[in-house]
N, C-alpha and C positions, 0 to 999 in steps of 0.2 A: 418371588412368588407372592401372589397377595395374598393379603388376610382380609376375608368377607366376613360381617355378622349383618344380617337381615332381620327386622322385624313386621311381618306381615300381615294386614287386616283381612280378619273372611269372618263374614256374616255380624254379625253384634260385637265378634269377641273383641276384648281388648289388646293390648300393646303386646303379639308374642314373640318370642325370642326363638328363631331359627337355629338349626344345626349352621357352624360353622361350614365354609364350602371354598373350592379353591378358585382363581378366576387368574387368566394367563393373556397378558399383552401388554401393550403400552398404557404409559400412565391414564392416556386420555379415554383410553377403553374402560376404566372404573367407572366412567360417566353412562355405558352403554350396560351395564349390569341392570335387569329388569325395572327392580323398585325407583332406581334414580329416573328412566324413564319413564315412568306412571308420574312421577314428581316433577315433569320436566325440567331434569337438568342435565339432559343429556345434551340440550345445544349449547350450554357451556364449555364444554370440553374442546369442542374447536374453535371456538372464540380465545380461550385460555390460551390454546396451541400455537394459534397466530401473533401471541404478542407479547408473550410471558419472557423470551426472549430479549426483547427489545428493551426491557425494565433492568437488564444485566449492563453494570458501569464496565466499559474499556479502555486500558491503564494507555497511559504516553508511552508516545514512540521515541520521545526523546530522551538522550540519554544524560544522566546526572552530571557524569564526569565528561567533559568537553577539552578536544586538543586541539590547539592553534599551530599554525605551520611558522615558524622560525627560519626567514629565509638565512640568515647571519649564521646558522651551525646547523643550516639543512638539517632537520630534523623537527619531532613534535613537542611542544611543551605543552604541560596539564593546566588547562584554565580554573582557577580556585575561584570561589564564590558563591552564588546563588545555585541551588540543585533545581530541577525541574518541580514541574507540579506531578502528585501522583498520579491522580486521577481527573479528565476531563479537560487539559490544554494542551498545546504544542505551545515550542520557542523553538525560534527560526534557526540557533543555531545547533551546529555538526557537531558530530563526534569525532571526525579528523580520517583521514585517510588511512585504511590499513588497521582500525582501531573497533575491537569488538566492545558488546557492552549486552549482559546476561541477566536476565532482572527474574524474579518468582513475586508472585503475589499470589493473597488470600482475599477474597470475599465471601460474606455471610448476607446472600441474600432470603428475605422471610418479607412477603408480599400481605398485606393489612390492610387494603382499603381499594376500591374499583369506584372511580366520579365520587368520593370520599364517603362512599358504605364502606364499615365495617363487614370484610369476608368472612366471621365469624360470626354475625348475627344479621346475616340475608334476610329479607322475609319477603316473599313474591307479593307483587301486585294480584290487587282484587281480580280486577277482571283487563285482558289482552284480547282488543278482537273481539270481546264479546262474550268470552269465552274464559273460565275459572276452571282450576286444578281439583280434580274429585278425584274420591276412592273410591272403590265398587264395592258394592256390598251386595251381591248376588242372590240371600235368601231373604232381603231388606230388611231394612230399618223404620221404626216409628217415628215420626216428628212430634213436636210438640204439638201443632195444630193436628193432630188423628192421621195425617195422611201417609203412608205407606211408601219408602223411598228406594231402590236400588244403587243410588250413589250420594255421595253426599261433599258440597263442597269443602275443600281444607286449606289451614291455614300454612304451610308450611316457613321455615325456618332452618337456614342451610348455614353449614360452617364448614369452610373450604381452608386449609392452612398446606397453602405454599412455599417452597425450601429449598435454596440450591445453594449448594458448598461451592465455589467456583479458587478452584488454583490456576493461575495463568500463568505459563512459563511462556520465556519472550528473549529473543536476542534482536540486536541491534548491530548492522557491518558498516562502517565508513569505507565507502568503495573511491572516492575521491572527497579531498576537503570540502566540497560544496553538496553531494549526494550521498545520503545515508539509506540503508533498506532497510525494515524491520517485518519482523517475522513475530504471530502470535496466533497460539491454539492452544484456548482453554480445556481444561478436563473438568466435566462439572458431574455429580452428586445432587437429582432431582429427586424430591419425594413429595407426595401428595398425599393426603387426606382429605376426605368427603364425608359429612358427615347430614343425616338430616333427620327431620321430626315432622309429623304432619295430625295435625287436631284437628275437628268442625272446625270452619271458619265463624266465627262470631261476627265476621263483616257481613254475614249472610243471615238474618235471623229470622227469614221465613224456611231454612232447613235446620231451625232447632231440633235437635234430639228433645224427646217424651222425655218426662221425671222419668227415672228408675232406668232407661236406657244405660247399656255399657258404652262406654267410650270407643268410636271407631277412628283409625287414624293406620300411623305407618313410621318405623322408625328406621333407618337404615348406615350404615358407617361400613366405608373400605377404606385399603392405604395402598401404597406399596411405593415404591423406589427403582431410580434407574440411576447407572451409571456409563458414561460417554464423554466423548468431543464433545467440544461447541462449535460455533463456524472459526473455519481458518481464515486468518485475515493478515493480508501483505500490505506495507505499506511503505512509500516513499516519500523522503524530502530531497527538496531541491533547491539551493539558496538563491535566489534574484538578488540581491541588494545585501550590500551591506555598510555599515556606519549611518552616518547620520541621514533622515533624524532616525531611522528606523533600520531594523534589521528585517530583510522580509523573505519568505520562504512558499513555495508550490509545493503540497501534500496531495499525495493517490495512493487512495486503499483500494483493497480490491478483498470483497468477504466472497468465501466461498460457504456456501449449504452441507458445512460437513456434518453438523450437529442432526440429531433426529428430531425433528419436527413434535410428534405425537408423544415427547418423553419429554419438552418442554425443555432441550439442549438447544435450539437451532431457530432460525428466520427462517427456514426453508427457502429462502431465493439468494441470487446473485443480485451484489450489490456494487453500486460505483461510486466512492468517495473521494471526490476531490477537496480541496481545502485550501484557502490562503491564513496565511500565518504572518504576524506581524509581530515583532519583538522589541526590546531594547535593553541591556545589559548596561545600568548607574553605577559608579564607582564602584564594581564588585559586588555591590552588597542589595539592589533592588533590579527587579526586572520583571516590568508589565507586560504583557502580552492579551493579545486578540486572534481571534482563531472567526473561520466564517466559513459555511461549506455546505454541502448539501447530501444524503445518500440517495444515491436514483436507483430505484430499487427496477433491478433488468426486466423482472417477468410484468412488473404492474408499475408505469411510471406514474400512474394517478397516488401512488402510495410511496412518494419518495418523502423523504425528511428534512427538512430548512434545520442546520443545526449551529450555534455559534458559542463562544467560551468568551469570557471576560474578566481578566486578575490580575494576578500579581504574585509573586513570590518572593522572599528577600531573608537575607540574613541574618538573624537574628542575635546570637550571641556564640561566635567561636564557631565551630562545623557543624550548624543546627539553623537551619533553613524554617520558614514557615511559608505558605500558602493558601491562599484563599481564590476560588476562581468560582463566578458564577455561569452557568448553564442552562443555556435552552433546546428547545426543542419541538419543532412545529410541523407536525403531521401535513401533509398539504391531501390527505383523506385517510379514511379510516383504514386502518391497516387490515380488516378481515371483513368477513360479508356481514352482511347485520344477521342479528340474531331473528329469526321469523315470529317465534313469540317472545318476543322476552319479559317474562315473569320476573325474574332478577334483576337483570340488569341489562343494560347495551353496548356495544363498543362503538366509543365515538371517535370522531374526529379531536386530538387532544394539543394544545399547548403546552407543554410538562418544563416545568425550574426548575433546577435543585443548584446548589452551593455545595463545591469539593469544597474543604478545610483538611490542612495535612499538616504535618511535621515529617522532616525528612534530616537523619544525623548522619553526617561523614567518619570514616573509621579508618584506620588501617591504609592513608591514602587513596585506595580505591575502592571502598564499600562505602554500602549508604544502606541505612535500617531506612523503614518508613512507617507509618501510622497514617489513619488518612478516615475520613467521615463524611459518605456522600448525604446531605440534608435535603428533602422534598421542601421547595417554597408555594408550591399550592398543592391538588390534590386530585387535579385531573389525572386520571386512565389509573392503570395498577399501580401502584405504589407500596413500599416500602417506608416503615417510621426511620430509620436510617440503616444505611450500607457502612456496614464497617469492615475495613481493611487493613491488612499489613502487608510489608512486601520487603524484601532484600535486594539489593545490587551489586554488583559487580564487574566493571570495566578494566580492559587489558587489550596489550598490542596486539597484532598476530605474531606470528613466531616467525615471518619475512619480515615484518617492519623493525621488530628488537635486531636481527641480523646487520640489517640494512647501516642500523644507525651503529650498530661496532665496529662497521666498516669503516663509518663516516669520521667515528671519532680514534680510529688507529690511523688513519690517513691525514688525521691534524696532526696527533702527537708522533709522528713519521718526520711529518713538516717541520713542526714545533719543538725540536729536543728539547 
């Protein structure tokens, strides 16, 4: 349920304070609450809708622990070494036939800056079109200069704080040594606050209030929260190549619209990711990788995504991996319709960087902790000061492939007295 407080200008009076009042729908409906409309920032609310989403990081399909096939005792052996990056690369190589792999992760996304404005201290442009944000004042107002006003323009001043808990649970099946499928649907925790203020504009000083005039303006704040899905999203690899100089791999995802759109869960459309992935595993202990791919987003190919990874990950000391992977991301158009006036702001067409930095420790032979810090390297479209995350792992046979191999090894020591 939300919680509304309004404060509403009529005639001279100043700043007053509304009854509490209830207001029922999706997050983006807080934007449609009366006073936000008079303040236009009701076109915000589908600009947010269409893209607030797309500012949410999505963890690796690959899995930490990796099994090599051992023709000489037919069975798998556990490759030791470098763990995967957490957030934002592929490595080309499998999880091994027959071989699951269960991973949970935490992000704390909190969104801070739109084309690098401060979402807490908005202030609309003068004039749009021609055209300035006023308050009515139906039994008028005095100006300075003597004349007599029924509206008056204002300055406004918006603070917008964005918030999504996101836990991703994700498995991983090696369905053959060269093809892996991974499966992930986020559960995310979005909440919104709106908050605003509106004075005379001072940028306008032929509608000066008279000395002795009360102050006319408009204060207003909602909140409220949702909880839901994100979009499901499937995803495959498939090894091409292997050994020198590179190890190289075919990725398809495939995101499905299961998130709600207007609660700021979801892309609302079908998407189609392909991916090439390029890897190489150095003594154990380093492994660069390249990742290059594109989302073609089904219902609007003009708004597909150019996307590519570039790092590295390597062993640090005993079962304690680091990683560093840099990330881009190139809108090839603007992901939602432009805004008709926008007094705030506009949704552009965006280039967006950031840098994963992770740690990732091995446990218990098959666990792996993580830690992991997505960093903005410029400051186009929505943004985050950083995404921090944690996540756990966990990899294991299936309960035919443990069988298979006590077969394998009662059928030696049969052989072998």
């Amino acid at each position: 349920m939300t919680r509304l407080r309004t404060l509403r200008a009529c005639g001279f009076t100043a700043l007053l304070l509304a009854s509490p009042s209830a207001f029922a729908g999706s997050l983006v409906d807080l934007f449609r609450e009366k006073s936000l409309v008079t303040l236009n920032l009701a076109p915000i609310g589908p600009a947010l809708a269409s893209t607030v989403a797309s500012t949410y990081p999505v963890v690796s399909a690959s899995s930490s622990v990796t099994y090599v096939y051992n023709p000489e005792f037919e069975t798998f052996e556990r490759r030791t070494g470098v763990l995967r990056p957490a957030i934002g690369g592929e490595r080309a190589e499998t999880i091994g036939a027959g071989q699951f792999d269960v991973a949970l992760s935490y992000f704390y996304v909190r969104l801070t800056t739109i084309n690098g404005d401060d979402l807490s201290e908005l202030v609309n442009r003068p004039l749009v079109g021609g055209r300035f944000i006023e308050v009515r004042v139906p039994s008028g107002v005095r100006l300075k200069d003597g004349r007599v006003a029924t509206f008056v323009p204002v300055r406004v001043t918006a603070d917008l704080d964005v918030v999504a808990h996101i836990v991703t649970p994700e498995i991983t099946y090696g369905i053959t040594p060269d093809l892996d499928v991974n499966l992930t649907l986020p559960v995310i925790r979005t909440s919104l606050d709106v908050a605003a203020a509106a004075v005379p504009d001072p940028r306008f000083p032929k509608f000066a209030l008279a000395p002795g005039q009360r102050n006319v303006g408009l204060r207003t704040s909602a909140s409220d929260a949702a909880e839901g899905v994100g979009d499901l999203l499937l995803r495959a690899k498939y090894v091409l190549a292997r050994g020198r100089p590179f190890d190289v791999a075919a990725g398809l995802g495939l995101a499905f619209p299961t998130g709600e759109v207007d609660d700021l869960q979801g892309a609302g459309t079908y998407r189609v990711q392909p991916l090439l992935i390029v890897s190489r595993v150095f003594a154990d202990r380093f492994q660069p990788l390249l990742n290059v791919g594109i989302d073609l987003n089904a219902d609007r190919v003009g708004r597909s995504v150019l996307r590519w990874a570039l790092g590295a990950t390597a062993q640090v000391a005993g079962q304690l991996s680091a990683g560093v992977v840099f990330l881009g991301r190139h809108e090839l158009g603007r992901q939602t319709e432009p805004i008709a006036r926008p007094f705030f702001f506009q949704i552009e067409r965006n280039n967006i960087y950031d840098a994963s930095i992770g740690l990732r420790y091995r446990f218990a032979e098959s666990w792996v902790l993580s830690t992991n810090a997505l960093v903005p390297l410029n400051r186009d479209g929505l943004r985050a000061d950083v995404i921090p995350a944690v996540g756990i792992e966990y990899a294991f046979s299936a309960p035919w492939v443990a069988s298979a191999g006590e077969t394998l090894s009662a059928a030696r020591l049969g052989a072998h007295p």
